[in-house]
C-alpha positions in Angstrom: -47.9 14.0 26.0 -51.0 13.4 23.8 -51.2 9.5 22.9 -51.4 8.6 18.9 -53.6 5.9 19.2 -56.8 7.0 21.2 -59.7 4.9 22.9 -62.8 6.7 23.0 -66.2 5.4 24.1 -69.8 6.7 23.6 -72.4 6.1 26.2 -75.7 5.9 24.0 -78.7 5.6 27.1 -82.3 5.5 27.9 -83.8 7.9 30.3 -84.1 5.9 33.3 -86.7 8.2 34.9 -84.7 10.5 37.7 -81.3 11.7 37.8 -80.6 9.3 40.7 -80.8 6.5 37.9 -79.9 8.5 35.0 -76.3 9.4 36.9 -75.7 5.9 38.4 -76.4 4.5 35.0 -73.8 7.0 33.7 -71.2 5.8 36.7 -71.8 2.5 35.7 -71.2 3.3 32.3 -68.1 5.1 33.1 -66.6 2.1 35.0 -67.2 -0.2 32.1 -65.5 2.0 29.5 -62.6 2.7 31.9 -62.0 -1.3 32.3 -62.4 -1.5 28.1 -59.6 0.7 28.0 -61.2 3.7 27.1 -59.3 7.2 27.7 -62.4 9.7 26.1 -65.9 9.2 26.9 -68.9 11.3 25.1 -72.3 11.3 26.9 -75.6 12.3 25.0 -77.1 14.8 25.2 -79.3 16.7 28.0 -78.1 13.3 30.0 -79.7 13.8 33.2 -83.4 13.3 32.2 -85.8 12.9 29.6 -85.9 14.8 26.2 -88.1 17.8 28.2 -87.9 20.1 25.4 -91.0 18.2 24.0 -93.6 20.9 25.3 -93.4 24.2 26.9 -93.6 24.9 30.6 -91.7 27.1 32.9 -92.0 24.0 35.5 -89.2 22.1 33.6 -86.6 25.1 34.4 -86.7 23.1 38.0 -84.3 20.8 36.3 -81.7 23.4 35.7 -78.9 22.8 37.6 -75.9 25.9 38.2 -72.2 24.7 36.9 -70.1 23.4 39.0 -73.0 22.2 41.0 -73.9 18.2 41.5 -73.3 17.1 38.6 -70.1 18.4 38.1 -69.4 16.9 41.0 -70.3 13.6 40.7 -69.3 13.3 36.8 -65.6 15.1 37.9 -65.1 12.9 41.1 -65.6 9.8 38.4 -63.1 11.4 35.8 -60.4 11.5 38.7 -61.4 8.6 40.3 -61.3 6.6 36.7 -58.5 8.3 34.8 -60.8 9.6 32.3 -61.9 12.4 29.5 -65.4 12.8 30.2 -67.7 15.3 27.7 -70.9 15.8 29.8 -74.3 17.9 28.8 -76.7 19.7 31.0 -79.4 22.2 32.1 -77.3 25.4 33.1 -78.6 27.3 35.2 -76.9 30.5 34.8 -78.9 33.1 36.2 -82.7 33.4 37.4 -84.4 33.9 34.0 -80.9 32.8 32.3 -80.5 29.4 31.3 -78.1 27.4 28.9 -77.7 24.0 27.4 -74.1 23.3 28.3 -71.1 20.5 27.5 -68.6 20.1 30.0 -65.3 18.8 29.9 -63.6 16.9 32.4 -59.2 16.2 31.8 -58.8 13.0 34.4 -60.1 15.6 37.5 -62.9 16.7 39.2 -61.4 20.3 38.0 -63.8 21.6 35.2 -61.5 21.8 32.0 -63.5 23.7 29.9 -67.5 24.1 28.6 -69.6 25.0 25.9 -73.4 26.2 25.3 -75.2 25.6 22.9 -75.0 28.2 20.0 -77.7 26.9 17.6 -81.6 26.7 19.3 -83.9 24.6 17.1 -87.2 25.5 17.5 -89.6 23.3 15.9 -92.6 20.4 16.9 -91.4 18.3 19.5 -87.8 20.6 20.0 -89.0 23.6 21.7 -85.4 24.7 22.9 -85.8 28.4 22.6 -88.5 28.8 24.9 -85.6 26.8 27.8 -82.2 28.1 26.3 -79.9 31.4 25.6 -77.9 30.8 22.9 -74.8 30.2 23.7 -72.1 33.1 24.3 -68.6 31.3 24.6 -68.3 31.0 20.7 -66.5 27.9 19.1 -63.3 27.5 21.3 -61.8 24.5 21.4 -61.2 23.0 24.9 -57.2 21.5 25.4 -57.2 18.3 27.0 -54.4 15.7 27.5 -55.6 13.6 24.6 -56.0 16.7 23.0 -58.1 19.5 21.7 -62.0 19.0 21.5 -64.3 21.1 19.3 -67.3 20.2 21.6 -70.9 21.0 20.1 -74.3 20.2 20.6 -77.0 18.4 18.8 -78.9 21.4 16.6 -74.8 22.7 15.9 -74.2 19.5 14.0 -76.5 20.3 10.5 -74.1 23.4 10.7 -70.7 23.4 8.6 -70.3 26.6 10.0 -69.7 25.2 13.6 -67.4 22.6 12.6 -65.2 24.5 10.7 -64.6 27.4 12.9 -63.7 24.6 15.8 -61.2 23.5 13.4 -59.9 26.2 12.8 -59.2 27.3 16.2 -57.3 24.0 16.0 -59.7 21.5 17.4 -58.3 18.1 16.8 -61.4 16.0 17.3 -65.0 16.7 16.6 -67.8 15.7 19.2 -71.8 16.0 19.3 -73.6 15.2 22.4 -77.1 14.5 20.8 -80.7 14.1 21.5 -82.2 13.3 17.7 -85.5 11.1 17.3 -88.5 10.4 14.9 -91.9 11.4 15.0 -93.5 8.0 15.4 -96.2 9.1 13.0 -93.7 9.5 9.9 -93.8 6.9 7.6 -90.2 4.6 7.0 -89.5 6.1 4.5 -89.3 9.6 6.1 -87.5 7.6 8.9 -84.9 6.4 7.3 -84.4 9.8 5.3 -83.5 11.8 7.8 -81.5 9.2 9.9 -79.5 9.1 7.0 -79.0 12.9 6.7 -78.0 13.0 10.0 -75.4 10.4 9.7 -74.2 11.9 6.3 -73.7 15.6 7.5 -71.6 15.3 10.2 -69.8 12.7 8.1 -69.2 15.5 5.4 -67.8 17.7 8.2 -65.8 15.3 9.3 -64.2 14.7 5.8 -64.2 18.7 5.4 -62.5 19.2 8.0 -60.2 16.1 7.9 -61.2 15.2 11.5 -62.4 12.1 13.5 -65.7 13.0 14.6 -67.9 11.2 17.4 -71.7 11.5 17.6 -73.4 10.1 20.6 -77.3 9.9 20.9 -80.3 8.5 22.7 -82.4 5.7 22.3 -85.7 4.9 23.5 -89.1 6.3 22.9 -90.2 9.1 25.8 -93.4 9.9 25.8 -94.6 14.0 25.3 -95.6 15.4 28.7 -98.1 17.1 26.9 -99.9 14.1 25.5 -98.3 15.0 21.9 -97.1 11.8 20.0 -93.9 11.3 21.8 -90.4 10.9 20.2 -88.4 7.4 19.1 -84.6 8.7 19.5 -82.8 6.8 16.7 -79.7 5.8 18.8 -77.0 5.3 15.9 -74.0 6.7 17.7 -71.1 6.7 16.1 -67.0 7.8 15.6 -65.7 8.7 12.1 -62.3 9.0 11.0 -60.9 12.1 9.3 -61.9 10.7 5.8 -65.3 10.0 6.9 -65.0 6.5 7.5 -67.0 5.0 9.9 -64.9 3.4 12.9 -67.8 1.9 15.0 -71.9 2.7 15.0 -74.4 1.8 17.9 -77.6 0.2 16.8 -81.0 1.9 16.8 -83.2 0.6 20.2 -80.7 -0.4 22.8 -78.3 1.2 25.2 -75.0 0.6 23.8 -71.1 1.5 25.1 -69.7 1.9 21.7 -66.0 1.6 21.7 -63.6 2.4 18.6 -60.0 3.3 18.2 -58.5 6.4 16.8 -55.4 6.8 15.2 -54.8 10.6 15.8 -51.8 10.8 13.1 -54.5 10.0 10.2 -55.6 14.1 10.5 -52.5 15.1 9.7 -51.8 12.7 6.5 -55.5 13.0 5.1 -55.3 16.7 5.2 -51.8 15.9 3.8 -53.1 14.4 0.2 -56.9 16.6 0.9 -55.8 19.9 1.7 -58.8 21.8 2.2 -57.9 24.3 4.6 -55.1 25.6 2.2 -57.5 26.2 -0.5 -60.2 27.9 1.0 -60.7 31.2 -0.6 -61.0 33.5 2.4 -60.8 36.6 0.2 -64.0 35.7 -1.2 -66.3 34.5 1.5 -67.5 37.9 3.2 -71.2 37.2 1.7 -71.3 34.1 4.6 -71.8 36.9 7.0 -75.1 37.3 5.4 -78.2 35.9 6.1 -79.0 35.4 2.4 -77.9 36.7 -0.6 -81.4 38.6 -2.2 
């Protein structure tokens, strides 16, 4: 039976400069939510390394790693081992040519519950993830869990309401972004805080849209461009909302941070109760959102 009142923790990290050290900083991570009392723990996105998207080069596919493979090993022998819900993100390798950016779930086993890739590719300075990654190909499926169903996405999915409401709709009961999000250290403050705050505020609205807690976990730390570009300053600013977009806990900005907060799981079903969206959508009107605009 799925508990009411849910513990979840978010694991915001630095790159710590091999996946040796990126993986025993994760273990130790997991061990120190599992003794807070945490039963779901988010990891950021891409976790194993550095942000490697930065430039182009076909030497960074060597990172790539196949699923189950390692990883999935290690991450799955922890879950067992520590009684935990574990959301993961890595390098798929799928195929030769064929690779994925992929969240993986873990239900208190070693046993791979369920995964997603990626479905939105950004492809912009600094976030060259279409030259590394196939959009993904497993659509917006919830995966069941016993403290219930996660509507696991990734990082570019999260500026899409799209996304978050067709994970709800298949019943998701949380929403969860693994994340790799940073500032051109050029931009001025103002910019900064501009688009730290849009970030916040739209996965916010989809939780409050969707009347469901929603948990963002990022980076933090600067990480220098291999190609001797400017670099990135990932923002940190992890955070859980409730369904009502209420902020239940938020990491700070520079440090690594385990972020714990508590969920009451029966709030979804009151605040959709008094806000009832999903009763009100006009479905026989919306076949223009199959469109890529509207000349």
């Amino acid at each position: 039976m799925k508990p009411n009142n849910l513990r979840v923790a978010l694991l915001q990290e630095t790159d710590r400069g091999s996946v040796a050290a990126n993986l025993d900083a994760i273990e130790a991570g997991l061990r120190e939510a599992a003794a807070a009392g945490a039963q779901l723990v988010l990891l950021q996105e891409l976790h194993n390394g550095p942000y490697f998207c930065q430039h182009e080069s076909v030497g960074e596919f060597d990172r790539a790693e196949t699923i189950p493979g390692p990883s999935t090993e290690r991450i799955g022998a922890l879950a067992e081992e520590l009684k935990l819900v574990v959301v993961a993100s890595l390098f798929e390798r799928r195929a030769a040519g064929l690779y994925h950016n992929t969240a993986v779930v873990f239900d208190r086993s070693r046993a791979i519950a369920g995964r997603y890739r990626k479905m939105h590719i950004p492809d912009d300075p600094a976030f060259y993830e279409k030259f590394y990654f196939t959009p993904g190909d497993l659509g917006f499926e919830p995966v069941q869990t016993s403290v219930g169903k996660l509507g696991v996405l990734v990082c570019w999915d999260q500026w899409y309401p799209e996304a978050a409401r067709l994970m709800a709709l298949a019943g998701a009961e949380l929403l969860l972004y693994p994340t790799a999000i940073g500032w051109d250290p050029t931009d001025e403050d103002a910019e900064k805080q501009r688009q730290r705050d849009a970030w916040v505020t739209v996965q916010r609205g989809h939780a409050v849209a969707n009347g469901l807690p929603l948990l963002a976990c990022n980076r933090t730390g600067f990480e220098a461009a291999p190609d001797g570009g400017r670099g990135l300053q990932f923002w940190g600013t992890s955070f859980v909302a409730g369904p009502q977009g209420e902020f239940l806990a938020q990491a700070g900005t520079e440090a690594r941070e385990l972020l714990l907060a508590d969920i009451d799981l029966r709030r979804s079903e009151n605040v959709r109760r008094i806000w009832p969206f999903l009763r009100d959508r006009r479905i026989d009107a919306y076949d223009d959102l199959l469109r890529r605009f509207r000349d």
